[in-house]
C-alpha positions as CSV (number, residue, x, y, z in Angstrom):
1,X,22.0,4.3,-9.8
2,X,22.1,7.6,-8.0
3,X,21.9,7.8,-5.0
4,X,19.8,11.2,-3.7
5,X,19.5,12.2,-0.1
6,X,18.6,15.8,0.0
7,X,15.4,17.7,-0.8
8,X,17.5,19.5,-3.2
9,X,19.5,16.8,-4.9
10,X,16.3,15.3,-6.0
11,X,15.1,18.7,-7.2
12,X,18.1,19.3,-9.2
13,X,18.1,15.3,-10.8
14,X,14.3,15.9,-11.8
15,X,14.6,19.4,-12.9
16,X,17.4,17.8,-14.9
17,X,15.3,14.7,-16.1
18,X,12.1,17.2,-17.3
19,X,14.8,19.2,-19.1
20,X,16.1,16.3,-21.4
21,X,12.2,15.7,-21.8
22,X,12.6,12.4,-20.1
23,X,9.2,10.5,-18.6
24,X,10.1,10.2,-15.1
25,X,8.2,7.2,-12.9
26,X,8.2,7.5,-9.2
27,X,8.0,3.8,-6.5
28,X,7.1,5.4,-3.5
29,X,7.8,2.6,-0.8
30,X,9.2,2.3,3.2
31,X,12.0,-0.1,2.1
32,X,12.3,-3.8,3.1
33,X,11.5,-4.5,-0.9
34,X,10.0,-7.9,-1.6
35,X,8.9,-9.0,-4.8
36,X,5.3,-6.6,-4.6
37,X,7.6,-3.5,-4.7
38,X,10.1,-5.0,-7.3
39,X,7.0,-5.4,-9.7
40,X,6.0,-1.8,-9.3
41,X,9.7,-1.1,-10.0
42,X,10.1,-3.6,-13.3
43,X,6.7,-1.6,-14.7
44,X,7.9,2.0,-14.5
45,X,11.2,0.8,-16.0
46,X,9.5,-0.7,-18.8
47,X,7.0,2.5,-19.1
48,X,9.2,5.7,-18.3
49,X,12.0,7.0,-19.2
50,X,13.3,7.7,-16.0
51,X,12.2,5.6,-12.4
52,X,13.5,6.9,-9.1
53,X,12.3,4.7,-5.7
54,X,12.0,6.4,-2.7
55,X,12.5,4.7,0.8
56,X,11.2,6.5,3.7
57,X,9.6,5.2,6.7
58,X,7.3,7.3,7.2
59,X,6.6,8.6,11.0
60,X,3.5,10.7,10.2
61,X,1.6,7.5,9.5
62,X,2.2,5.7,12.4
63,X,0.4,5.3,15.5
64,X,1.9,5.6,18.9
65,X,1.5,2.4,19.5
66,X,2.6,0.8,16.7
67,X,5.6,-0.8,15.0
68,X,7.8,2.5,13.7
69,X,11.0,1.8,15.7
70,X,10.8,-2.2,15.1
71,X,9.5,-1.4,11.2
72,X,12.0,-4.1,9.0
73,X,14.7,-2.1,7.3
74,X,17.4,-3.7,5.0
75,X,18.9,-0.5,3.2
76,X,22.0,-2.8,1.8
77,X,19.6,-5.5,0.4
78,X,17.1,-2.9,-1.0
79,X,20.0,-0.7,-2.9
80,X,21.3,-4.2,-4.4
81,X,18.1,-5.4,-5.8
82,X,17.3,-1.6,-7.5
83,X,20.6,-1.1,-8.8
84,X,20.0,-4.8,-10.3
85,X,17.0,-3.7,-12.1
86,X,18.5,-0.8,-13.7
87,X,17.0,2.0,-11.0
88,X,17.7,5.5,-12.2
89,X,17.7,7.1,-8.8
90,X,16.8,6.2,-5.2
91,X,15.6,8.7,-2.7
92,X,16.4,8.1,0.7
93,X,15.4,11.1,2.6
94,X,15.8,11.5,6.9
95,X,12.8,12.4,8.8
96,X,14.3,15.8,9.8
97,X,14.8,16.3,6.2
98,X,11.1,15.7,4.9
99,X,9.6,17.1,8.4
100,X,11.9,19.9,9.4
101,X,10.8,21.8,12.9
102,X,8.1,23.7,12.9
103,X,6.6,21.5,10.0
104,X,2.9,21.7,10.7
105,X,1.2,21.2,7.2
106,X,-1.3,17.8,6.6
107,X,-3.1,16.7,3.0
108,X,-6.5,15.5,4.4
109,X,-8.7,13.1,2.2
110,X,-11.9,12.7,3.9
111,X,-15.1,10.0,4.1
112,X,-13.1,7.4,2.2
113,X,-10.2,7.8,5.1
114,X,-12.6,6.9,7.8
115,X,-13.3,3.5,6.8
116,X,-11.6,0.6,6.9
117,X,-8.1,0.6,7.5
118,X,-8.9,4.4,9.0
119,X,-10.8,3.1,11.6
120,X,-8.1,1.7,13.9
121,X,-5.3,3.7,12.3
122,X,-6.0,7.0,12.6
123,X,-2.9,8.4,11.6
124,X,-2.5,6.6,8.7
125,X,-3.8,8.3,6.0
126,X,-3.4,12.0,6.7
127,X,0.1,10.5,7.4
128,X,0.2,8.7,3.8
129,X,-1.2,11.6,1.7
130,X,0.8,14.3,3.0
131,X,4.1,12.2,2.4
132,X,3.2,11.3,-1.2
133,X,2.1,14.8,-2.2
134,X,5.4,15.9,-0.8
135,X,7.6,13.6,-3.1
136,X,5.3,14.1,-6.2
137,X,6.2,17.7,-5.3
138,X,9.7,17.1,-5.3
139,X,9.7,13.9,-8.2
140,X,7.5,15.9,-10.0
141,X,6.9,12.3,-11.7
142,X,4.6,11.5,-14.7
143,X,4.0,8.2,-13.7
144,X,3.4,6.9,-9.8
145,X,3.1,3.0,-9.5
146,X,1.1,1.7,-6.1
147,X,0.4,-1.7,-4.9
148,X,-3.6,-3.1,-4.7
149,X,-3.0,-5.0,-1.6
150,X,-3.4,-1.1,-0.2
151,X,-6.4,-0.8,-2.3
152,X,-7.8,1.4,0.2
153,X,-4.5,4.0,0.2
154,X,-4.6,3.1,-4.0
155,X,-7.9,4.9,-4.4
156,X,-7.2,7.6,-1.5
157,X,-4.1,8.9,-3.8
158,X,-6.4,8.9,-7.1
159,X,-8.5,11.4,-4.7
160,X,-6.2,13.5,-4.0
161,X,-4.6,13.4,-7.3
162,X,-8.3,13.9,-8.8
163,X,-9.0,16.4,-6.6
164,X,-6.3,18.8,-6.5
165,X,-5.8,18.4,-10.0
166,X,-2.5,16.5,-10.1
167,X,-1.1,15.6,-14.0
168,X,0.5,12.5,-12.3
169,X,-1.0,8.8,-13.9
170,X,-1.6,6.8,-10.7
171,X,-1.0,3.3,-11.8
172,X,-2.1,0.3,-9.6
173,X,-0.8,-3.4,-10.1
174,X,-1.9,-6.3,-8.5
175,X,-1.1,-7.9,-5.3
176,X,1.6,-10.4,-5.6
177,X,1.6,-14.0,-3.3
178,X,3.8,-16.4,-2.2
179,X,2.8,-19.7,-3.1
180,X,0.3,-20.5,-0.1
181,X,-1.6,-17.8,-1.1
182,X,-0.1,-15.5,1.8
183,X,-0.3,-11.6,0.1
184,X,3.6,-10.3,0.4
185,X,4.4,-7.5,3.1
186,X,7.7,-6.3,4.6
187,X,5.6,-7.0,8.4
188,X,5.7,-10.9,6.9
189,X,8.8,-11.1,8.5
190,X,7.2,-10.8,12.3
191,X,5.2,-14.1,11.7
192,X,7.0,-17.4,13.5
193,X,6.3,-20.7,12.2
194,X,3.3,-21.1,13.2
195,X,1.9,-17.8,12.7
196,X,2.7,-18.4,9.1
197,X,0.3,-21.1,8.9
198,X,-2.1,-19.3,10.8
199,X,-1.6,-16.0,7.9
200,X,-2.8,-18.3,5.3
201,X,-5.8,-18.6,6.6
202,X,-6.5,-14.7,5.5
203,X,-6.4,-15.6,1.8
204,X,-8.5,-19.3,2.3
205,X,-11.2,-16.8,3.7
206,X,-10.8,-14.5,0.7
207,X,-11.1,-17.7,-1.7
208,X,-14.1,-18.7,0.3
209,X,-16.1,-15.6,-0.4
210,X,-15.3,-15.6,-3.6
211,X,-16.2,-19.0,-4.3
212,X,-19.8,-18.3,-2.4
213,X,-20.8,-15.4,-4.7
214,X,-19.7,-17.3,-8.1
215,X,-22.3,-19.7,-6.1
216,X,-25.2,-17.1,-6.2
217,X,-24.7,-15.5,-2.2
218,X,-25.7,-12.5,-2.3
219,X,-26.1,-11.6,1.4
220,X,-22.8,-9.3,2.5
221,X,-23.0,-10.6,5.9
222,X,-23.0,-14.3,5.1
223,X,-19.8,-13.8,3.4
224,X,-18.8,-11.6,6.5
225,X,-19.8,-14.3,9.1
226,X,-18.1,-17.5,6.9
227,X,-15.0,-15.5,6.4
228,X,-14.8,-14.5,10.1
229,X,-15.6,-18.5,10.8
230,X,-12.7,-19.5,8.5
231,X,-10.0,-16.8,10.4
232,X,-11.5,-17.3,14.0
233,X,-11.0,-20.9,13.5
234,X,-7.2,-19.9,14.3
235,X,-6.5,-18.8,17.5
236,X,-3.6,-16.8,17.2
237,X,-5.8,-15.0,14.5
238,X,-7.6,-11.2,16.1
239,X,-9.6,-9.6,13.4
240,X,-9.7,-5.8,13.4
241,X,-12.3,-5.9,10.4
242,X,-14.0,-7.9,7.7
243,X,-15.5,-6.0,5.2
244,X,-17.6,-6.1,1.9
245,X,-18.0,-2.5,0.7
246,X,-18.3,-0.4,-2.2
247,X,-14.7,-0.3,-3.6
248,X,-14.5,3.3,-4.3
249,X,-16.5,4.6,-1.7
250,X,-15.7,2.1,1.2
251,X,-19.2,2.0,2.6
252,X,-20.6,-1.3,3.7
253,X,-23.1,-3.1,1.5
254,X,-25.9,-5.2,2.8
255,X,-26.7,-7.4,-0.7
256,X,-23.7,-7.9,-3.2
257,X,-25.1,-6.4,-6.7
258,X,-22.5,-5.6,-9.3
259,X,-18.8,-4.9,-8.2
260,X,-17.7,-5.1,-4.6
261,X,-14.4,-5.4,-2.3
262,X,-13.9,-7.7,0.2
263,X,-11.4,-6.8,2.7
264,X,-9.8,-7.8,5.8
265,X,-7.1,-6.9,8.4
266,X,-6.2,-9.4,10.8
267,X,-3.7,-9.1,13.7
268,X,-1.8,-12.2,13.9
269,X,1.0,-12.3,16.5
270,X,2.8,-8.6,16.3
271,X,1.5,-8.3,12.3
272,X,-1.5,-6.7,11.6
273,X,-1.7,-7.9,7.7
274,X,-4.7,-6.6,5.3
275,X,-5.4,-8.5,2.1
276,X,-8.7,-7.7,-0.6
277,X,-10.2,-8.9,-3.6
278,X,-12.8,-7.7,-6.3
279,X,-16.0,-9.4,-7.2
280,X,-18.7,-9.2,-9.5
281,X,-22.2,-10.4,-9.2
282,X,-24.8,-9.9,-12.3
């Protein structure tokens, strides 16, 4: 596995990668892999030709009050478990090198940003887009592999791509679980004991809903009000939002007809974890 730190090395190792007429896939992640990330990695391997995973935590997506300096790195343990899988390249990039001074250049998706997880992060996605357009930029990738648990940031990258007329397949998988149910996140790691059990209760919610419309509940905001019960129950548990929304277009729906997202993001200690689902009523 190479190892690429420079705007240029990575130039020159895709340049070199479309020259041999190789398929290149691109894991754009902030490091701290867990098994989510390694299943994005195992699927470009077994699609492309080529996969390079980039680790970069990202500043422009942060708020100023939250957790960029304490965000969980573990560069040795990451570069072990790519080089196991067979990684063609990782990119680890600085800050200074991706934002030089001066840099003052933002990809904006809007409506579908202002929702949800845009709400109470209002940095994140103009933070998020900008980033990935710059390494599909420099990747120049045919393949780009994202987790659903971000369903939200999922379908605000197949905007942009749509929209700016990317030739990049944006290829979502789905959100993988420990075995209470508990979605996995590099911010797992803030939870104590006891928040852990408090976490689970996320996904119990989550089950709950989806139980209730396979039941014949229809009413958004009686799964909004018995989800909220099932979190609020916990008290180390502060909801930023509950949601069931259209999931392409994020907007709240009253009555559940047809496909919908349910959604939630729930500070629990010093994580604020997110976790969805799709349902379908007839």
């Amino acid at each position: 596995m190479k190892t690429l730190k420079t705007l240029s090395e990575m130039k020159a190792w895709s340049r070199e990668a479309h020259q041999d007429g190789k398929t290149i896939g691109l894991v754009p992640t902030m490091g701290y892999l867990h098994e989510g990330h390694l299943s994005l990695v195992r699927k470009s391997i077994s699609t492309c030709d080529r996969t390079v995973v980039s680790i970069f935590v990202n500043p422009r997506q942060f708020g100023p009050n939250e957790d960029l300096d304490a965000y969980p790195r573990d560069e040795e343990s990451d570069r072990s478990k790519l080089d196991q899988l067979g990684v063609d390249a990782l990119f680890l990039p600085t800050a200074d090198e991706m934002y030089p001074e001066g840099f003052q250049t933002y990809v904006h998706v809007e409506e579908i940003t202002d929702k949800l997880c845009g709400k109470s992060r209002r940095e994140l996605f103009r933070g998020v887009t900008t980033i990935v357009l710059k390494l599909f930029h420099l990747v120049q990738p045919h393949s780009a592999f994202f987790g659903e648990k971000d369903r939200q940031q999922l379908e605000v990258i197949r905007k942009m791509v749509d929209d700016l007329n990317l030739d990049i397949e944006i290829v979502g998988l789905p959100i993988i679980r420990e075995l209470d149910g508990l979605a996995l996140s590099s911010r797992n790691q803030y939870l104590g004991e006891a928040e852990r059990e408090t976490a689970k209760s996320l996904h119990e919610a989550l089950q709950q809903a989806q139980q209730l419309v396979a039941q014949g509940e229809s009413s958004a905001e009686t799964l909004r009000s018995r989800m909220r019960s099932i979190i609020e129950r916990e008290g180390q548990a502060q909801v930023d939002y509950i949601s069931v929304c259209d999931p392409k277009r994020f907007e709240e729906l009253e009555e559940v007809r047809g496909k919908a997202m349910i959604a939630l993001a729930v500070h629990v200690g010093k994580a604020r974890l997110i976790d969805n689902c799709l349902i379908e009523r007839i």
